[in-house]
C-alpha positions as CSV (number, residue, x, y, z in Angstrom):
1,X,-7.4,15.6,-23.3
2,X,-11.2,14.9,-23.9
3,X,-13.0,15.0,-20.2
4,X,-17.1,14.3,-21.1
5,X,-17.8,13.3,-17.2
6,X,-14.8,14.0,-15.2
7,X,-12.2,16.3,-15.0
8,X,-9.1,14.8,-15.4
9,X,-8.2,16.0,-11.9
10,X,-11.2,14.2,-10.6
11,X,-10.6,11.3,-12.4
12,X,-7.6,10.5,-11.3
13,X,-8.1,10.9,-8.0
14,X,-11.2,8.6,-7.9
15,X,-8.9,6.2,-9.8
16,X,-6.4,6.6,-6.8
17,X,-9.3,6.0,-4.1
18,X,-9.9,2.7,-6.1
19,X,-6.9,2.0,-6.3
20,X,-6.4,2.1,-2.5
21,X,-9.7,0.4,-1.7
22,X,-10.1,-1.9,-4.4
23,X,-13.4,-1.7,-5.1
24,X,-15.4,-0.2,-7.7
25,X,-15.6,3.7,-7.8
26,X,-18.3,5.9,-6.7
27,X,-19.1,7.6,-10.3
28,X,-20.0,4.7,-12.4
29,X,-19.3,6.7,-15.7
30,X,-15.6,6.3,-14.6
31,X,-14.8,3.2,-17.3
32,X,-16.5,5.0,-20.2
33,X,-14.2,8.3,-18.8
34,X,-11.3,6.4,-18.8
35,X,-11.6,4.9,-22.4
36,X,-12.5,8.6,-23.5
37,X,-9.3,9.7,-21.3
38,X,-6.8,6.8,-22.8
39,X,-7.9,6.8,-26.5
40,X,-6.7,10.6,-26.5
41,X,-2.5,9.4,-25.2
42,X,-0.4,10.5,-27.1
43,X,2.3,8.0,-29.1
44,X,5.4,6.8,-27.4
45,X,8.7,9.0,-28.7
46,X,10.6,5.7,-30.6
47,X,10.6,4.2,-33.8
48,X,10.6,0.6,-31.9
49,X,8.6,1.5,-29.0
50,X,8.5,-1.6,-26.4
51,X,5.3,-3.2,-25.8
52,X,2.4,-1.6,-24.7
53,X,0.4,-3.1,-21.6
54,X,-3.1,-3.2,-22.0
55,X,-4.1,-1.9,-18.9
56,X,-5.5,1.2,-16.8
57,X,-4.1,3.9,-16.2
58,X,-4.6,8.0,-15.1
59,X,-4.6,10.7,-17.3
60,X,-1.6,12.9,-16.8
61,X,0.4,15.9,-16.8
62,X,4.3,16.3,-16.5
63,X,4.0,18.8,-13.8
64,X,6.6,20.6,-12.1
65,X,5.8,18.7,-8.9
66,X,7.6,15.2,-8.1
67,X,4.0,13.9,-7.6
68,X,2.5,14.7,-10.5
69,X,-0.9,16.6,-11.9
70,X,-3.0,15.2,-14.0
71,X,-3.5,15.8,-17.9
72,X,-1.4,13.7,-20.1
73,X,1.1,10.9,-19.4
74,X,3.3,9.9,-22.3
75,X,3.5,6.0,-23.7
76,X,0.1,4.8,-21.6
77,X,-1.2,2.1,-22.9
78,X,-5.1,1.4,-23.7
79,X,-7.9,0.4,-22.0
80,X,-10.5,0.6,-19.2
81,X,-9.9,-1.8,-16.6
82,X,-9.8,-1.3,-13.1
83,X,-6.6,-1.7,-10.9
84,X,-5.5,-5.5,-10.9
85,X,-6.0,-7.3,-7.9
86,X,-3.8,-7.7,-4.8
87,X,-4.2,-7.7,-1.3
88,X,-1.4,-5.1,-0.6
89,X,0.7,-2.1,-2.4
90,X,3.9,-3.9,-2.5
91,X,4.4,-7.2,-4.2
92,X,7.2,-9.3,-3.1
93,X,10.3,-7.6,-3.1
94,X,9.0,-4.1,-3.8
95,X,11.7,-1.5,-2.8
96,X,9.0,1.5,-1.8
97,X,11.7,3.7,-0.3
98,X,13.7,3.5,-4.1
99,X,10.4,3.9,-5.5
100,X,9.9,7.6,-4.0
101,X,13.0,8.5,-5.8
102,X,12.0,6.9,-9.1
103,X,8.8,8.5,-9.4
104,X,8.5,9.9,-12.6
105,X,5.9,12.3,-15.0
106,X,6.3,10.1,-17.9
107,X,9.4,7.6,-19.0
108,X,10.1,6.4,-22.5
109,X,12.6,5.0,-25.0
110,X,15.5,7.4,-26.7
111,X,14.5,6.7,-31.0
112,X,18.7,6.0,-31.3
113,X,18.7,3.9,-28.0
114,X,18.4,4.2,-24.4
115,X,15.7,5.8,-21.8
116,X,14.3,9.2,-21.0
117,X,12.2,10.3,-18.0
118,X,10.5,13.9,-17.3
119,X,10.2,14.4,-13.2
120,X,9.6,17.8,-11.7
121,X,11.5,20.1,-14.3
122,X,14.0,17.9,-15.2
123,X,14.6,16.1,-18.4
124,X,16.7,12.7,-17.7
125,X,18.7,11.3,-20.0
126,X,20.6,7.6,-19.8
127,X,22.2,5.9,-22.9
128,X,23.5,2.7,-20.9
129,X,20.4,1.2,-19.5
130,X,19.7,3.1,-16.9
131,X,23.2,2.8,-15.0
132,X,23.9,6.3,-15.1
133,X,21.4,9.4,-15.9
134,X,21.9,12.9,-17.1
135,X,19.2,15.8,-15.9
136,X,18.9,19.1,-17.3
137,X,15.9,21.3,-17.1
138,X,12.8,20.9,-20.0
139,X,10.2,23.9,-19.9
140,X,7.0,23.3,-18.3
141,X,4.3,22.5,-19.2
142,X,5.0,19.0,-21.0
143,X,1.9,18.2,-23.0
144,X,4.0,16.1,-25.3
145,X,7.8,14.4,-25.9
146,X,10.3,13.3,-28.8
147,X,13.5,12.5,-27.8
148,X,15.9,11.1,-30.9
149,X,19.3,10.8,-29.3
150,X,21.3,12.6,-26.1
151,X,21.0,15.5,-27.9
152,X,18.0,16.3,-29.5
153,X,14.8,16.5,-28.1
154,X,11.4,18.0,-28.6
155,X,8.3,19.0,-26.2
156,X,4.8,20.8,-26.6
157,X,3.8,23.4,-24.1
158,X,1.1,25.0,-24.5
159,X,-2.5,27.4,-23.0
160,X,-2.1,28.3,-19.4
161,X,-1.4,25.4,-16.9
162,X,-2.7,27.0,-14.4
163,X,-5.8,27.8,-15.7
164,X,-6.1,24.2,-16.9
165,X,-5.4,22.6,-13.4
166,X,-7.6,25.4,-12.0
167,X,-10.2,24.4,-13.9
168,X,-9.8,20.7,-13.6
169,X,-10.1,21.1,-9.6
170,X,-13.3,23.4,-10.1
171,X,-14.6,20.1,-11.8
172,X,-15.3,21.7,-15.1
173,X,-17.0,19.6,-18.0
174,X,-15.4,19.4,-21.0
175,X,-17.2,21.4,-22.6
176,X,-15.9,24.5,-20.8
177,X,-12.3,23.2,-19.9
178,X,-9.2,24.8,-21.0
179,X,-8.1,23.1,-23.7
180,X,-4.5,23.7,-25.6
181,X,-5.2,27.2,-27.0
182,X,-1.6,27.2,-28.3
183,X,0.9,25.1,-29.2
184,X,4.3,26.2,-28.3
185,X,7.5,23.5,-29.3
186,X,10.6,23.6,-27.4
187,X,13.5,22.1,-29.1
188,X,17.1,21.5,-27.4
189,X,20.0,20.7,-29.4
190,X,22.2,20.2,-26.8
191,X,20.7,17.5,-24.3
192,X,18.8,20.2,-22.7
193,X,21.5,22.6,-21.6
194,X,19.3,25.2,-23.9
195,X,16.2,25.4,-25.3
196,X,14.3,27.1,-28.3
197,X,10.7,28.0,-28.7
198,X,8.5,28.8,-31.7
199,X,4.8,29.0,-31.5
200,X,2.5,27.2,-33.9
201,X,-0.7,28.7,-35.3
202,X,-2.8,26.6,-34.0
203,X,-4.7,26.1,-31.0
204,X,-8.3,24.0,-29.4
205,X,-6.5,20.8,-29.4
206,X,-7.4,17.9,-26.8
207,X,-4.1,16.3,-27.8
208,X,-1.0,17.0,-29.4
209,X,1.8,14.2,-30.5
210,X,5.3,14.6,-32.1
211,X,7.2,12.3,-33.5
212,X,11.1,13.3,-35.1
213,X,12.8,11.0,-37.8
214,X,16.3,12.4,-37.6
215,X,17.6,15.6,-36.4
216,X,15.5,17.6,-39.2
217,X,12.7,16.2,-40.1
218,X,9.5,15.5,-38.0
219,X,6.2,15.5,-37.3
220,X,3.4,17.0,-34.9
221,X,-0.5,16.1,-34.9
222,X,-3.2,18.4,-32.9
223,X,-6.0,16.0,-32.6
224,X,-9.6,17.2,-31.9
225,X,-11.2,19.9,-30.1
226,X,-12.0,20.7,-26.9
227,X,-15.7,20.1,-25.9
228,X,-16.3,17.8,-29.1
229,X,-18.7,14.9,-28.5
230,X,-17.1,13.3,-31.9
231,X,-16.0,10.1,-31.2
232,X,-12.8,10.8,-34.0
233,X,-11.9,14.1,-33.4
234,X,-10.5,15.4,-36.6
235,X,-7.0,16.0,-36.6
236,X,-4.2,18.3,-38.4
237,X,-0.6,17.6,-38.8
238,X,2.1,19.5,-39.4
239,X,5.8,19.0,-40.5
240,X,9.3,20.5,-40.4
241,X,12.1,20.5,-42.3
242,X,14.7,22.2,-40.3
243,X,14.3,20.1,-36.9
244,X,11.3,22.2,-35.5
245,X,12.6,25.9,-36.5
246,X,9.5,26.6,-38.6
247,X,6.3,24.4,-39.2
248,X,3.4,24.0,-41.7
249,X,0.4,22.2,-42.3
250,X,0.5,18.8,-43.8
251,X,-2.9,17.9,-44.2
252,X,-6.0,19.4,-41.8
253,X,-9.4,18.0,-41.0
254,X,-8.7,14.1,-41.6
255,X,-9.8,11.7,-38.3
256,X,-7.0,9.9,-37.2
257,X,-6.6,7.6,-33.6
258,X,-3.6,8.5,-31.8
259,X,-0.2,7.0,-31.3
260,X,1.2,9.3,-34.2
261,X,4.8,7.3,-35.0
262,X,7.1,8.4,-38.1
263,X,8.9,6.2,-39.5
264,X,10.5,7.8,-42.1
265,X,9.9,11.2,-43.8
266,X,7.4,9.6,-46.0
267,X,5.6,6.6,-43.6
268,X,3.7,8.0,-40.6
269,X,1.4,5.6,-38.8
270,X,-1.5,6.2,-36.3
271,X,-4.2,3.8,-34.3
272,X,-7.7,4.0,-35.4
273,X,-9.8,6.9,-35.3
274,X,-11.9,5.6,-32.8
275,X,-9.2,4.6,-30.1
276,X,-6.9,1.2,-29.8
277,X,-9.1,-0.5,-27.4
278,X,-12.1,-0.3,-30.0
279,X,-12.7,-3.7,-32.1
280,X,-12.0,-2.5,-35.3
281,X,-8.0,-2.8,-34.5
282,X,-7.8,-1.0,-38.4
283,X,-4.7,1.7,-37.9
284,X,-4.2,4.2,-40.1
285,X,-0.5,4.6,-42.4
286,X,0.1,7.5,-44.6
287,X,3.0,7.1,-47.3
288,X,3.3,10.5,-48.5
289,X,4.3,12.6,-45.4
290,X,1.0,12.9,-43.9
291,X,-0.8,13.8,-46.8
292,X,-3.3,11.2,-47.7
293,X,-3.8,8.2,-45.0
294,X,-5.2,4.9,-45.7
295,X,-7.1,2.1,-42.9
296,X,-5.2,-1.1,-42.7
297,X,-7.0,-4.0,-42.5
298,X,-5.4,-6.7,-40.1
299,X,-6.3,-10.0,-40.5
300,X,-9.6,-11.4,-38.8
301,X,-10.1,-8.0,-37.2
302,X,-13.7,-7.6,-39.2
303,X,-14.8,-10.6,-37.6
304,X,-15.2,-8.7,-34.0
305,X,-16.7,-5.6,-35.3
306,X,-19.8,-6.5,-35.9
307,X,-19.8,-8.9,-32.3
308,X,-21.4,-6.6,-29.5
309,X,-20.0,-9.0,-26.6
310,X,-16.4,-8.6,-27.5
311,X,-13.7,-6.3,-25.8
312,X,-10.4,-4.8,-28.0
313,X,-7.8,-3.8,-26.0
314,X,-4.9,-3.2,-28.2
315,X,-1.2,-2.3,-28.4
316,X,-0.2,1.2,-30.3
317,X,2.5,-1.0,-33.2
318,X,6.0,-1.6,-32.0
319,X,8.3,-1.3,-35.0
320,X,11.7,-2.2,-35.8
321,X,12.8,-1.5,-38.8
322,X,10.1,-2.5,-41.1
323,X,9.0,-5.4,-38.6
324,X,5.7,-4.0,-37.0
325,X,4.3,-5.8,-34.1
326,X,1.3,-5.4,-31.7
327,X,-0.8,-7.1,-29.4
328,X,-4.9,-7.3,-29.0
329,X,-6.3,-8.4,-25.7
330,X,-9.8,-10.1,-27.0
331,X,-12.3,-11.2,-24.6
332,X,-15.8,-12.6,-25.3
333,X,-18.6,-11.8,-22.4
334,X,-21.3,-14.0,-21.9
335,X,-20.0,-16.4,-24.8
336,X,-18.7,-19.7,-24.1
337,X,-15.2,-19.0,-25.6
338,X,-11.5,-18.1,-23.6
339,X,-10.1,-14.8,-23.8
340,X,-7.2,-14.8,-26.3
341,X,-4.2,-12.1,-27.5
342,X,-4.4,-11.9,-31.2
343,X,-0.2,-11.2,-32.2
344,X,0.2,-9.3,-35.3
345,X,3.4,-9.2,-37.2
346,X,4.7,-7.5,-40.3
347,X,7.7,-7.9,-42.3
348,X,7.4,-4.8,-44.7
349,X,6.4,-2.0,-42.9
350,X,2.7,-3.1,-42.7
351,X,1.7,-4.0,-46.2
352,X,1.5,-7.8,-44.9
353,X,0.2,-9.2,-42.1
354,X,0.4,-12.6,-39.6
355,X,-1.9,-13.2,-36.7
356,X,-1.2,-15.9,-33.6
357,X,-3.7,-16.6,-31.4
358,X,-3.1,-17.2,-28.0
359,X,-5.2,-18.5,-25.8
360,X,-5.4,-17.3,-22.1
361,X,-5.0,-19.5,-18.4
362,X,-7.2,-16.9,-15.8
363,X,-8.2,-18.9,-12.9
364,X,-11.0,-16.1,-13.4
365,X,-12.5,-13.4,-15.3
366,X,-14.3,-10.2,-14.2
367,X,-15.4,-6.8,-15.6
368,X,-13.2,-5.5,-12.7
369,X,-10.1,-7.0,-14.2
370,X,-8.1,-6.9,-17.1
371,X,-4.8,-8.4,-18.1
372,X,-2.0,-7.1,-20.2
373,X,-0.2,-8.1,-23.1
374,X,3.1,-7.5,-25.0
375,X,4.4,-6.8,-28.6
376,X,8.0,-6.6,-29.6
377,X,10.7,-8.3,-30.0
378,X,9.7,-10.4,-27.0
379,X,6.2,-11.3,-26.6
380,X,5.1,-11.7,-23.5
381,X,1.3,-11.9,-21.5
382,X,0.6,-11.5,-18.0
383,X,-1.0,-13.9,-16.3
384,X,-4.0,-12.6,-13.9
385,X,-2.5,-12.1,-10.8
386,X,-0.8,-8.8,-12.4
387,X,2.9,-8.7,-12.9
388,X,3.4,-11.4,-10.0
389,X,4.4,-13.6,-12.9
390,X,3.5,-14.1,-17.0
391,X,4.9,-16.1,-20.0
392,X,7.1,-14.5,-22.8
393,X,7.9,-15.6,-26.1
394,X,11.2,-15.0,-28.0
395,X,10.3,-17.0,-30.9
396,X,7.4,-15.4,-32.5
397,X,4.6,-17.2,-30.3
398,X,6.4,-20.9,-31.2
399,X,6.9,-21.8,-27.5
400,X,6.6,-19.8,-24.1
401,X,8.4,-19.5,-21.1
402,X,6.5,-18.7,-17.8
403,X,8.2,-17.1,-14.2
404,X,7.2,-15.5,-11.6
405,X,8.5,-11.7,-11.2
406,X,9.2,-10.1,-7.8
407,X,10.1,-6.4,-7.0
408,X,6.8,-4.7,-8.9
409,X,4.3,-2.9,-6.6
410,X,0.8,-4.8,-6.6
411,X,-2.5,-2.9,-8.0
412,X,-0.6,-1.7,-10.0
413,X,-1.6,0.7,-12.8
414,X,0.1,0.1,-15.9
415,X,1.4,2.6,-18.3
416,X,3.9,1.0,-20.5
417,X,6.7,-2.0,-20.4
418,X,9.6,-2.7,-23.2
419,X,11.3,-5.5,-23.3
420,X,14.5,-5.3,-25.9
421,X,16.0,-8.7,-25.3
422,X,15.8,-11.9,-22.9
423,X,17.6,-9.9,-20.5
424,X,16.7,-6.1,-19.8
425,X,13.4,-4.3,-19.9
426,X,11.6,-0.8,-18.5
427,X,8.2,-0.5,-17.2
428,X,6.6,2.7,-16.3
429,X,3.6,2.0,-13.2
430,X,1.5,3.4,-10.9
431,X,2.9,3.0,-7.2
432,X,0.6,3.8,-4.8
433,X,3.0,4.3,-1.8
434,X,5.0,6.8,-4.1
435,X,1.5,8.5,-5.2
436,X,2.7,9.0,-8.6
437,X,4.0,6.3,-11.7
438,X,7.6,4.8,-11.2
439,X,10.2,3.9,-13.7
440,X,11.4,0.0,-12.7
441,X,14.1,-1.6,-14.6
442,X,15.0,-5.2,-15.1
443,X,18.6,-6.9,-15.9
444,X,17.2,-10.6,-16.0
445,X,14.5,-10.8,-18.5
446,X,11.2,-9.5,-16.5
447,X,12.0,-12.1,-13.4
448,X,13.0,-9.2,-11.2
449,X,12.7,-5.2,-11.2
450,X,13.9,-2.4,-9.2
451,X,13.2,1.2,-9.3
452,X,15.3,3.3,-11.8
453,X,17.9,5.0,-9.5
454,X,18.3,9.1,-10.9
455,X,21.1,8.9,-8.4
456,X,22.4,12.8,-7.8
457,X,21.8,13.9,-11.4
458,X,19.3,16.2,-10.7
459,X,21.2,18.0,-7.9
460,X,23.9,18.4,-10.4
461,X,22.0,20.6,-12.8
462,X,22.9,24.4,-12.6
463,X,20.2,27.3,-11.2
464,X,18.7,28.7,-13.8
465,X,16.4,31.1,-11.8
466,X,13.3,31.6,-14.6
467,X,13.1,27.8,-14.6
468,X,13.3,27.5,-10.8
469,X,11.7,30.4,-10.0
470,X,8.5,28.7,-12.6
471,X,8.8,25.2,-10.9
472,X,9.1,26.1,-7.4
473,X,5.4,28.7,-7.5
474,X,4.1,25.8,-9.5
475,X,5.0,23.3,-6.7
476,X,3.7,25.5,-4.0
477,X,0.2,26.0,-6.0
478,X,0.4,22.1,-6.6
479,X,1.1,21.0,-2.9
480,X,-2.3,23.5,-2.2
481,X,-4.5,21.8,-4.0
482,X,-3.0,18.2,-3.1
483,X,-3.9,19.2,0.4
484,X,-7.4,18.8,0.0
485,X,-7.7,16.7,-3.2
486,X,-4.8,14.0,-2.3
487,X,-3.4,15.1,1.1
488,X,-1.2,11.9,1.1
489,X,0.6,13.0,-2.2
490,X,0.6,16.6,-0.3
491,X,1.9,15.0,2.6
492,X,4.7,13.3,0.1
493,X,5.6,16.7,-1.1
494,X,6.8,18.0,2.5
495,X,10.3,18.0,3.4
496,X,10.9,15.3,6.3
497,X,11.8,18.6,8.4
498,X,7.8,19.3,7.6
499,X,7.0,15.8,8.1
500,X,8.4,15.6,11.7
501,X,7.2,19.4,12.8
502,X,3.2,17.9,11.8
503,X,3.9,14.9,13.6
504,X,2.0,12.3,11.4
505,X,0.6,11.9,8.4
506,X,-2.9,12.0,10.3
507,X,-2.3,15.0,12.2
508,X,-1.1,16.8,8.6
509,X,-4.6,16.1,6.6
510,X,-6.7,17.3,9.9
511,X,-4.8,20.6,10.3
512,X,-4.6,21.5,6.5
513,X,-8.1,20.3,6.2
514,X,-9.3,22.9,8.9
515,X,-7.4,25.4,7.2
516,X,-8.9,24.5,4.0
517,X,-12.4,24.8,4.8
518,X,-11.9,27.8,6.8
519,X,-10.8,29.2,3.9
520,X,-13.2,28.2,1.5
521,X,-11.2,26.2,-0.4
522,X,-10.3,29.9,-1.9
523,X,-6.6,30.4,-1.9
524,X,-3.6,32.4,-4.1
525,X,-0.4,31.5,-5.2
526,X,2.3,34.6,-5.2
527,X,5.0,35.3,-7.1
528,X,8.6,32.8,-6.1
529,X,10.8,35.0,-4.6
530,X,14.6,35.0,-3.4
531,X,14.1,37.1,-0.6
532,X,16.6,36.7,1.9
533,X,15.0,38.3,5.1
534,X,12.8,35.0,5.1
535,X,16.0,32.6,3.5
536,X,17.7,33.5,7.1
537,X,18.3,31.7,10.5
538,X,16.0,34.8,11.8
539,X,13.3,34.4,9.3
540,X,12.8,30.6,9.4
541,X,14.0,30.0,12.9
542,X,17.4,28.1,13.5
543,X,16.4,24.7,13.4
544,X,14.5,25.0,10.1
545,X,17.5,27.1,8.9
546,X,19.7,24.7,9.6
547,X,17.7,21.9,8.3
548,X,17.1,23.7,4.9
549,X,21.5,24.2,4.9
550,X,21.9,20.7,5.3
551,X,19.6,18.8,2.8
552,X,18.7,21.3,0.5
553,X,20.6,23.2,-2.7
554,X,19.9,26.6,-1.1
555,X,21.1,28.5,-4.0
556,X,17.8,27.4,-5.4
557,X,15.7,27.8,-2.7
558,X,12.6,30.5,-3.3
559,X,9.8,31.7,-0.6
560,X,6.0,31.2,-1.9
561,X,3.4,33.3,-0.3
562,X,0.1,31.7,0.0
563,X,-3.0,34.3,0.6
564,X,-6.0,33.6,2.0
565,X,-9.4,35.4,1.3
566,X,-11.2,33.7,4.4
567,X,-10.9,31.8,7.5
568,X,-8.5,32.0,10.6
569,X,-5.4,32.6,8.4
570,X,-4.9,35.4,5.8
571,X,-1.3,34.2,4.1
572,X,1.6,32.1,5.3
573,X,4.8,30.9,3.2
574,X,6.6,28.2,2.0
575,X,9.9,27.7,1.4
576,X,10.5,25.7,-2.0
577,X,13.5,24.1,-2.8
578,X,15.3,21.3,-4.4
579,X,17.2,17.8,-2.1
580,X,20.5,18.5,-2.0
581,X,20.8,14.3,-2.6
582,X,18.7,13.7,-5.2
583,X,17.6,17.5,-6.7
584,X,13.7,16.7,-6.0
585,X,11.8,19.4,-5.1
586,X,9.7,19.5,-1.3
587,X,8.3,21.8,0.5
588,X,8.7,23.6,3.8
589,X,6.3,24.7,5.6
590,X,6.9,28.1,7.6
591,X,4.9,29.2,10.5
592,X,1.2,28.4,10.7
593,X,0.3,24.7,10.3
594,X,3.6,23.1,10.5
595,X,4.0,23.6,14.3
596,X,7.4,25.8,13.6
């Protein structure tokens, strides 16, 4: 990701102050660092991606943490707004407690039907709406997604995640911040019972996107370089033949926006070079497999180029088929016009197009706001009090239907919504109770939602002790730094055994923060270990013991030394290990600082 005057790590945790407060951030380069931040997302993993919500939203990574650390977040929409308004963090109906367990790294839509999520190390897999979910472990780092059908499924890894989150909290420019100095793809044949790696040659990318056709054929794009002050990073793609065995270049150097989407082995599209929420709204299709790419002009779109007082905030395309659809948020400052969505349609794959215009009702408008907007088979626009209610089309923009919604969080940050039909839907957004983006479903067209229950899928998943070992250190070095960057998210991360030994939230954040600064800030992560004179009645003491037996999957349980350089502790461990319930990881704390 490009990061010009925050590091992502930064960012996002201004953007969660904000969020709480509700009032404009501290660093006032934030907007123009979230537009730089958003026009770099990569493209959602399905050939008729739901609608895309024009609205904010963090830059992040699919960590190995439940709450996760910031980079990348698959299928986020564009845009720069602030949080929408609300007076609290639950709207009506809001289930917060289902929400902890639906927090999620990044959700999306399967290309042959059905929903993915990536939370902690696990992929999850559901094929019936979301009534039932399969987990299985994905390697870590996730920098990028494709999933095609319950079996077959792609991800980017790539560079050193630690260095890159190291970095990120030492507040490096972007000039000098990790970027992706490889690109490793992971492929699983088998719903991610197994995966395969092969390692591309190819590195210095701010972005990478894949995007799969069928089991064989696909596509990957590494867009940009770190550190580049270009507004359109120049970007190479790549293709494969043999379902991600062995890769080669496609066409290098050529400035393409992101949102890469295949949709065939011959038809790839992209957003402009210079980002969706710009007000060119000219995409960019290649017919030849990547080879040559061409800018499609939509209609009346060069009428706001040239018009300085006008804000784009556009839809990546939602296709079906050959029916393309998206969405453009337009709003006119200091002009004596209404804000409007622009719907564009096409019929044949994008060689034709059809705007409506569609006037906006806002009882106001503000620089602090912004309002979302839908393309798909149902179009829909949200009204500005946020998802609290909106009106949808299902007849191409003819007529509208308007309803309240209840069961969303407010303030919400969006990242992405897809409605199929008049009844069901997903939306992927920002719950500030949870600390971290939730999957939500809906049954009844939008008019209600409910956090996506994983039920015990992830517990079910079998040890596989690199993987474990991997996720629980990364955990531990993750609950660390949320200490003194996000101690609430820390604070999430305990187990309730933790929880009750600190006594309060409160008395958590002023103990760790002593340690903290005692310390320097300075701290190291050791190896995750299965060592059993700690994993004992006598090494944790027999209530923690006893506690860890009977709500965690102590076969998977690993002991994390944390060392200190400085201050009035040199090391202390944590135990890391995953609910026995639900198969999310937490952390306990032994010793020092948790009052055991």
């Amino acid at each position: 990701m490009t990061s010009r005057s925050q590091s992502d790590m930064d960012l996002e945790r201004s953007l969660r102050e904000h969020y709480r407060a509700i009032a404009p951030p501290a660093d006032p380069r934030l907007p123009a660092r979230i537009s730089d931040a958003i026009d770099a997302f990569p493209a959602r993993n399905r050939g008729h991606v739901r609608m895309q919500l024009a609205a904010a939203a963090a830059v992040l990574v699919l960590a190995a943490a439940s709450l996760i650390v910031p980079r990348m977040l698959p299928a986020i929409a564009p845009n720069e707004a602030s949080p929408l308004a609300g007076p609290t963090s639950s709207g009506p109906g809001f289930d917060a407690t289902k929400a902890l367990g639906a927090a999620v790294g990044g959700a999306g839509e399967i290309r042959a039907g059905g929903l993915w999520a990536v939370t902690s190390d696990y992929l999850l897999l559901s094929t019936d709406g979301g009534a039932t979910w399969k987990a299985s472990h994905v390697p870590l780092p996730v920098y990028a997604i494709d999933v095609l059908d319950a079996s077959h499924a792609w991800t980017v890894s790539a560079g050193s995640y630690r260095a890159a989150v190291a970095a990120s909290w030492a507040g490096m420019p972007s000039s000098t911040s990790p970027p992706l100095d490889s690109i490793v793809v992971n492929r699983t044949t088998d719903g991610g019972a197994s995966w395969t790696s092969v390692r591309l040659d190819r590195g210095n990318c701010d972005t990478v996107e894949l995007s799969f056709v069928d089991a064989q054929r696909g596509f990957l794009m590494c867009r940009g370089n770190a550190g580049s002050t270009d507004t359109s990073p120049a970007a190479t793609i790549f293709g494969t033949a043999d379902g991600g065995a062995t890769w080669s270049v496609v066409r290098a150097n050529v400035s393409l926006g992101p949102d890469l989407l295949a949709l065939d082995a011959s038809t790839l599209w992209t957003s402009a070079p210079n980002g969706r929420s710009s007000s060119h709204l000219a995409p960019m299709v290649s017919r030849d497999g990547g080879r040559t790419w061409t800018a499609v002009s939509l209609p009346d779109a060069a009428s706001l180029a040239d018009d300085q007082g006008v804000q784009v905030s556009a839809t990546a395309i939602d296709w079906e088929g050959q029916i393309g659809t998206l969405a453009a948020d337009i709003v006119w400052y200091g002009q004596a016009r209404a804000p409007q969505v622009w719907f564009y349609r096409t019929p044949d794959g994008g060689r034709t197009w059809t705007v409506t215009k569609v006037d906006r009702h806002m009882a106001s408008m503000g620089l602090e706001y912004e309002y979302g907007a839908v393309a798909g088979p149902v179009w829909a626009i949200l009204s500005d009090n946020g998802f609290e209610s909106f009106r949808v089309s299902y007849d191409l923009g003819k007529s509208w239907t308007s309803f309240d919604c209840s069961g969303m969080p407010s303030n919400i940050f969006w990242g992405w919504m897809g409605l199929s039909d008049a009844g069901h839907g997903e939306a992927l957004v920002f719950d500030n109770d949870a600390h971290s983006y939730v999957l939500m479903i809906t049954s009844d067209g939008g008019r209600s939602w409910l956090p996506a229950d994983f039920g015990n899928a992830r517990a079910q998943v079998s040890p596989v002790p690199s993987t474990d070992a991997a996720t629980a250190e990364q955990t531990a070095n993750d609950f660390q730094v949320f200490v003194t960057k996000d101690p609430t998210s820390a604070w999430l991360m305990l187990s309730e055994y933790s929880q009750a030994a600190y006594g309060s939230e409160a008395a958590f954040e002023t103990r760790e923060s002593a340690l903290a600064r005692g310390s320097n800030y300075a701290f190291d992560v050791g190896p995750a270990v299965r060592d059993a004179t700690v994993l004992s009645e006598s090494g944790l003491g027999s209530a923690m013991w006893s506690n860890l037996q009977s709500t965690a999957i102590v076969d998977r349980a690993y002991v994390v030394a944390l060392t200190y350089s400085t201050g009035p502790v040199s090391r202390r461990l944590l135990v890391v290990a995953p609910l026995a319930a639900s198969g999310e990881w937490r952390v306990w704390v032994v010793g020092t600082g948790s009052g055991s």
